[in-house]
C-alpha positions as CSV (number, residue, x, y, z in Angstrom):
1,X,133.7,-113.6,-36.8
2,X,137.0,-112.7,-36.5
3,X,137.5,-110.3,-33.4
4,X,140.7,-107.6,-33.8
5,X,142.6,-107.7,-29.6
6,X,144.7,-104.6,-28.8
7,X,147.7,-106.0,-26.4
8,X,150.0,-104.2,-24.1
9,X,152.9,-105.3,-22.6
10,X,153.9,-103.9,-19.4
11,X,157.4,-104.2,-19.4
12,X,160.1,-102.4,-21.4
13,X,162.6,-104.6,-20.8
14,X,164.1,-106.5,-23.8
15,X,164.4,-110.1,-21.9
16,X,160.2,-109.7,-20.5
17,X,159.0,-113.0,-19.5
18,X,155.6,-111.0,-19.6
19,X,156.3,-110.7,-23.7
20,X,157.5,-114.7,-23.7
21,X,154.2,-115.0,-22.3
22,X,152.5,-112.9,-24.6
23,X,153.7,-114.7,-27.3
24,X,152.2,-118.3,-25.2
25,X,149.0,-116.5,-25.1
26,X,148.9,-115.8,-28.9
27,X,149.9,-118.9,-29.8
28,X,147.2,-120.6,-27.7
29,X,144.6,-118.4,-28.2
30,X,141.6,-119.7,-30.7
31,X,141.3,-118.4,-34.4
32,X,138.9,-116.1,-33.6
33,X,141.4,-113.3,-32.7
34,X,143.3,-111.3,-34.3
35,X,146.8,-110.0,-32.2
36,X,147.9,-106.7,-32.8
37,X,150.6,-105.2,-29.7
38,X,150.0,-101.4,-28.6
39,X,153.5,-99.9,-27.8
40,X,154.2,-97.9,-24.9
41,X,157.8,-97.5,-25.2
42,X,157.8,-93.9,-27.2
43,X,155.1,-92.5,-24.9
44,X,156.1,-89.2,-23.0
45,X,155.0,-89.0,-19.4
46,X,151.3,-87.9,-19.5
47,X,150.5,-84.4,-19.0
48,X,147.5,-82.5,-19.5
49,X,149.8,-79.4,-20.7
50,X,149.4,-82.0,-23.9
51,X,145.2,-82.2,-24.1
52,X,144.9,-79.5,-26.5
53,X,147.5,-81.3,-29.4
54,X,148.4,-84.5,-28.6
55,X,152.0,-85.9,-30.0
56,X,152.1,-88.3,-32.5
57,X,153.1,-91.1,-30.4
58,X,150.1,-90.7,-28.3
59,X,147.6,-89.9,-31.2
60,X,148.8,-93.8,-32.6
61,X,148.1,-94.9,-29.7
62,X,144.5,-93.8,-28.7
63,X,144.2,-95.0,-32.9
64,X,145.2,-98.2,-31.8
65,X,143.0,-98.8,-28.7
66,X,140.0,-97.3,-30.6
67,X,140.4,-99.8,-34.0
68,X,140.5,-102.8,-31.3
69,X,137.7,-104.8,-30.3
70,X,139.2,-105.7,-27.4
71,X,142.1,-105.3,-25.0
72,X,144.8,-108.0,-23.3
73,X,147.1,-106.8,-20.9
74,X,150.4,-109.3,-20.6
75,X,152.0,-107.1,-17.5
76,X,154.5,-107.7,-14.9
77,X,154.1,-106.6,-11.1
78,X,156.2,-103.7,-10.4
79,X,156.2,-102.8,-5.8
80,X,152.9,-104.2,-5.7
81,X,151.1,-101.9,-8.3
82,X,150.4,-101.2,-12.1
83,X,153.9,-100.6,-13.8
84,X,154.7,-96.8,-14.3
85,X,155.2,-97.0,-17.9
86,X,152.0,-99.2,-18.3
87,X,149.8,-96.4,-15.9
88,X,151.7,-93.8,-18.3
89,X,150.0,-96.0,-21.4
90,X,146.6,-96.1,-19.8
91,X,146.4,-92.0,-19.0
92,X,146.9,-91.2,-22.4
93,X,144.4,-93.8,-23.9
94,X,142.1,-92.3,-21.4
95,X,142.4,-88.8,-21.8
96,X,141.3,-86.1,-22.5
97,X,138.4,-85.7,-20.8
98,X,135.6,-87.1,-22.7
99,X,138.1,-89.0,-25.2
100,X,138.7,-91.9,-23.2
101,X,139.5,-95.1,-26.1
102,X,139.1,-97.7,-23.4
103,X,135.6,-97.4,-23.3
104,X,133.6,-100.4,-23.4
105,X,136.3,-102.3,-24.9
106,X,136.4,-106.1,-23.4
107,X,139.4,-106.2,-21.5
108,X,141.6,-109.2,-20.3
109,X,144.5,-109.3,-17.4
110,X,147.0,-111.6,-17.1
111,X,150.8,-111.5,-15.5
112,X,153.6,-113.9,-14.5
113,X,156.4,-113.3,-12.3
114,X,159.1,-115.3,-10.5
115,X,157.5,-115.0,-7.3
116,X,155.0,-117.0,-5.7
117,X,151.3,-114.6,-5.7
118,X,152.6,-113.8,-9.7
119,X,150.8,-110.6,-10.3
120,X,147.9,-111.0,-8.0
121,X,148.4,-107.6,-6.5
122,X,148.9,-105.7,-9.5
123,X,145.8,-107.0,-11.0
124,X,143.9,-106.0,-8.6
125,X,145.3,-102.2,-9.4
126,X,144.1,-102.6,-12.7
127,X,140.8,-104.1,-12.0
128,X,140.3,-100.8,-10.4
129,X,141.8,-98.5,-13.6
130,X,139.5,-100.2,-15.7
131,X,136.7,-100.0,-13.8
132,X,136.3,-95.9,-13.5
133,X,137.5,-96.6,-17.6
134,X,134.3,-98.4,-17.7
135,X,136.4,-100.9,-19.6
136,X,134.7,-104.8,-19.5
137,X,136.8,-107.1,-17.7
138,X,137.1,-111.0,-17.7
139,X,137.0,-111.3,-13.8
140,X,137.3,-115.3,-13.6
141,X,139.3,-117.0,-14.7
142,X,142.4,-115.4,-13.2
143,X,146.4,-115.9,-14.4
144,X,148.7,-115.2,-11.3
145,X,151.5,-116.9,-13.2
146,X,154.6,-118.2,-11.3
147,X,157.0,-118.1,-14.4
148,X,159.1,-121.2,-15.1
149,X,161.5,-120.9,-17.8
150,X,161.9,-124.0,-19.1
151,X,158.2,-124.3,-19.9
152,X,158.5,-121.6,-22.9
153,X,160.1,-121.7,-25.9
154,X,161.3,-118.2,-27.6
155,X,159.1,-118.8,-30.2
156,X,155.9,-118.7,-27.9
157,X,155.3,-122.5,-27.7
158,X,154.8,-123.9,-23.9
159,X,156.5,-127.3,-23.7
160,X,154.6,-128.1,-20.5
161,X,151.4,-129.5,-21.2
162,X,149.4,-128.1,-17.6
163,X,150.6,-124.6,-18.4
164,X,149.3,-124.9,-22.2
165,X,146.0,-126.1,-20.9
166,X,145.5,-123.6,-18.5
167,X,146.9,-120.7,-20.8
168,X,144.7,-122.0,-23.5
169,X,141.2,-122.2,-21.7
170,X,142.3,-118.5,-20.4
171,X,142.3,-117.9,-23.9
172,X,138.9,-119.1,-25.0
173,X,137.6,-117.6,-21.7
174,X,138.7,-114.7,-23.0
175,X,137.7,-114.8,-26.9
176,X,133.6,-115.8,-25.4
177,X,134.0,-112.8,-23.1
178,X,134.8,-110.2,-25.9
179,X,132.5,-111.7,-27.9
180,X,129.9,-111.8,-25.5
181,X,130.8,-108.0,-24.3
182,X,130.4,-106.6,-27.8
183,X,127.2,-108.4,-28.9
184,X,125.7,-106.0,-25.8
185,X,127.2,-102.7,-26.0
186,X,125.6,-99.8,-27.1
187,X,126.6,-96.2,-27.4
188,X,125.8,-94.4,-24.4
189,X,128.5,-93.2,-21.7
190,X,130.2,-90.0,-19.9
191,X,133.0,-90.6,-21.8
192,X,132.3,-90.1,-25.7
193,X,133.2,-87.8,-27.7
194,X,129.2,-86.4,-28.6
């Protein structure tokens, strides 16, 4: 079985160590998923002024989430919280009320940073999001990664062998999770649609 993964990066920046890392995870990750990113950088700022016809960018998006089986999010910790353009992402997947594409979708969390905590406290933020989302999340284990750049090629390969360990049992954490989360869901939440 061969599951489809929705990712997000939550950074715009064009030099992201959070999309090097992305590209780690993918790379490590067992055959079992399928990597597909969800792009943020198009999105308008949320507004419910928008609810009644959605723009284009936004309508992809929702698309995007909904046609995933599950959901990775490779973010960056931006004055201790959830990056804006990242909460910005996650307000339109949700809305409108009763629409919300996050739904029961197994969700995964990981950051790196050059400080020392990595994304601890921005994690945390999202732990939060997702749980009023009623979005599945891998709680343990966690990835508060200090970044080191020599340990990453551009290409997504990790030249030091504890990091690729680490990143890779992450990785199949992750892959039993969403396949455990999915072989138990049913329809049934305040969210749908019906």
């Amino acid at each position: 079985m061969t599951y489809r993964i929705g990712y997000f990066v939550g950074s715009l920046s064009s030099t992201s160590i959070n999309r090097v890392l992305s590209r780690a995870l993918i790379g490590l990750a067992p055959p079992s998923l399928e990597f597909s990113e969800i792009a943020i950088r198009d999105l308008p700022l949320y507004s419910a002024d928008h609810d009644q016809d959605y723009p284009p960018v936004a309508r992809a998006l929702k698309e995007a989430i909904e046609s995933s089986d599950g959901i990775l999010f490779v973010s960056p910790e931006y004055n201790r919280s959830i990056p804006g353009a990242l909460k910005n992402a996650i307000d339109w997947g949700s809305r409108p009320w009763g629409t919300n594409s996050f739904a029961r979708k197994p969700t995964g969390i990981v950051g790196a940073s050059i400080g020392a905590i990595g994304t601890a406290v921005m994690q945390s933020s999202m732990r939060s999001v997702l749980s009023f989302l009623n979005a599945p999340k891998l709680n343990a284990p966690e990835v508060y990664l200090t970044f080191r750049p020599e340990h990453y090629g551009d290409d997504g390969t990790v030249h030091d062998e504890s990091t690729a360990d680490f990143l890779r049992h992450y990785m199949e954490e992750y892959a039993a999770f969403v396949e455990r989360v999915l072989s138990v869901t049913a329809p049934g939440h305040i969210g749908d649609r019906d």
